[in-house]
C-alpha positions as CSV (number, residue, x, y, z in Angstrom):
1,X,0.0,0.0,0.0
2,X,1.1,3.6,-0.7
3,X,1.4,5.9,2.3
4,X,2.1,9.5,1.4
5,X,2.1,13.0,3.2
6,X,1.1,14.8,-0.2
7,X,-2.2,15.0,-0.9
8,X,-1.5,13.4,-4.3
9,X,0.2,10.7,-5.4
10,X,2.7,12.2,-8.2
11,X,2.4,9.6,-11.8
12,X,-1.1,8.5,-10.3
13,X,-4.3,9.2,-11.0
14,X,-7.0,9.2,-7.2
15,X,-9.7,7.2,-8.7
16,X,-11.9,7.1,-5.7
17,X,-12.0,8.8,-2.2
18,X,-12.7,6.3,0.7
19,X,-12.8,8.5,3.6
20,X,-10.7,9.5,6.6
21,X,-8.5,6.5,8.3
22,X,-6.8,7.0,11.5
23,X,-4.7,4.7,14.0
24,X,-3.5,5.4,17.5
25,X,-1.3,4.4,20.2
26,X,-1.1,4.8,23.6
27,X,2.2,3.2,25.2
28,X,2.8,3.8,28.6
29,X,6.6,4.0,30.2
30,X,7.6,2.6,33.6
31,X,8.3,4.9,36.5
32,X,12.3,4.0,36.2
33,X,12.5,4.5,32.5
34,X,10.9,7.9,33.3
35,X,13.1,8.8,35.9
36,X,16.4,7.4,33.8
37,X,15.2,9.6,31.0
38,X,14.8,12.9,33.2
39,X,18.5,12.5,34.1
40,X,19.5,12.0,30.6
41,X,17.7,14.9,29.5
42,X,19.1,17.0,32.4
43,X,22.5,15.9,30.9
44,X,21.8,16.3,27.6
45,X,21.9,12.6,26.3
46,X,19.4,10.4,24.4
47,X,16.9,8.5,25.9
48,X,16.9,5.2,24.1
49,X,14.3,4.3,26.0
50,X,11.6,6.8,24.7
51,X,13.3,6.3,21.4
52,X,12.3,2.6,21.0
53,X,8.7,3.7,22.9
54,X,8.3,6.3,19.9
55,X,9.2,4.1,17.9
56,X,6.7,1.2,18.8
57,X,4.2,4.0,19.1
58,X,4.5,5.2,15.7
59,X,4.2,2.1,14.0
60,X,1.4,0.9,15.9
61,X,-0.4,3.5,15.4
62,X,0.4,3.7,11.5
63,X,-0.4,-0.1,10.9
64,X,-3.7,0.4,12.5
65,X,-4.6,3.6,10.2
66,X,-3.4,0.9,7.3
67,X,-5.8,-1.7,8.7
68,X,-8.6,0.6,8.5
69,X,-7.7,2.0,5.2
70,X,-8.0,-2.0,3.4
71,X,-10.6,-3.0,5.8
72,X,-12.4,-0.3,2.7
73,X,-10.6,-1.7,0.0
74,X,-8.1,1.6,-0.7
75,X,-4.4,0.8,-2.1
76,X,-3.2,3.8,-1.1
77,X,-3.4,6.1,2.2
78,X,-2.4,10.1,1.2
79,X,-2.0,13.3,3.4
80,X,-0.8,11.4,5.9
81,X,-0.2,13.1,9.8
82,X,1.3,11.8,12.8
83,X,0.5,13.7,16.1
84,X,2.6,13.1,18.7
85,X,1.7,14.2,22.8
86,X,2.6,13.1,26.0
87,X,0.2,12.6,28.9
88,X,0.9,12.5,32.2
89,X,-1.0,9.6,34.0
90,X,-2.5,9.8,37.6
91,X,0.5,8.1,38.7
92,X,3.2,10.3,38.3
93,X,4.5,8.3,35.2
94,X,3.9,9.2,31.8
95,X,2.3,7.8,28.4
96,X,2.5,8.4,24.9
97,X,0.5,8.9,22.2
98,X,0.9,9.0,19.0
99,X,-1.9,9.5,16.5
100,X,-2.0,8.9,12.4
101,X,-4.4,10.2,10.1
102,X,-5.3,10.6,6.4
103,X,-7.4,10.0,3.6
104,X,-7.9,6.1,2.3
105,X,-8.0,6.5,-1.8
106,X,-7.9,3.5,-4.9
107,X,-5.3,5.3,-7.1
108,X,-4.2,4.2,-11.1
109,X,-1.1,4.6,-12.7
């Protein structure tokens, strides 16, 4: 499937407009990988740790907007967006979320 942040596909031609297809995740981090990556932030290192969490996030979220989109028969997915927040739980740790949107379309060459 084609996945695109244009809102057209260049050498193809949109045949058919399916609608709006999102996917999101919501990953939450342990206390200790929170605390770990305030340090490393205070120093000015990488958190590898939130890193692979984005990571998982993103894809997650993306595969589930792809689900949706050939769940209604689309072969491609254009002006796609990922949102990206962080929410702090009741606990004192923090989650992610990590939202993906955009239009499900049947395109031609």
């Amino acid at each position: 499937m084609l996945v695109v942040t244009t809102p057209v596909l260049e050498g193809y031609r949109i045949t058919n407009y399916l609608g709006l297809v999102t996917g999101d995740a919501i990953l939450g981090a342990n206390v200790f990988k929170d605390f770990l990556a305030s340090v490393r932030d205070v120093v000015g290192g990488r958190s590898a740790a939130y890193e692979r969490e984005l990571q998982r996030a993103k894809q997650h979220a993306l595969d589930e907007m792809l689900n949706e989109a050939k769940g209604l028969g689309a072969n491609a997915v254009i002006g796609v967006d990922l949102d990206f927040e962080s929410i702090r739980g009741g606990g004192g740790g923090s989650m992610l979320m990590v939202c993906a949107a955009g239009t499900a379309v049947i395109v031609e060459e």
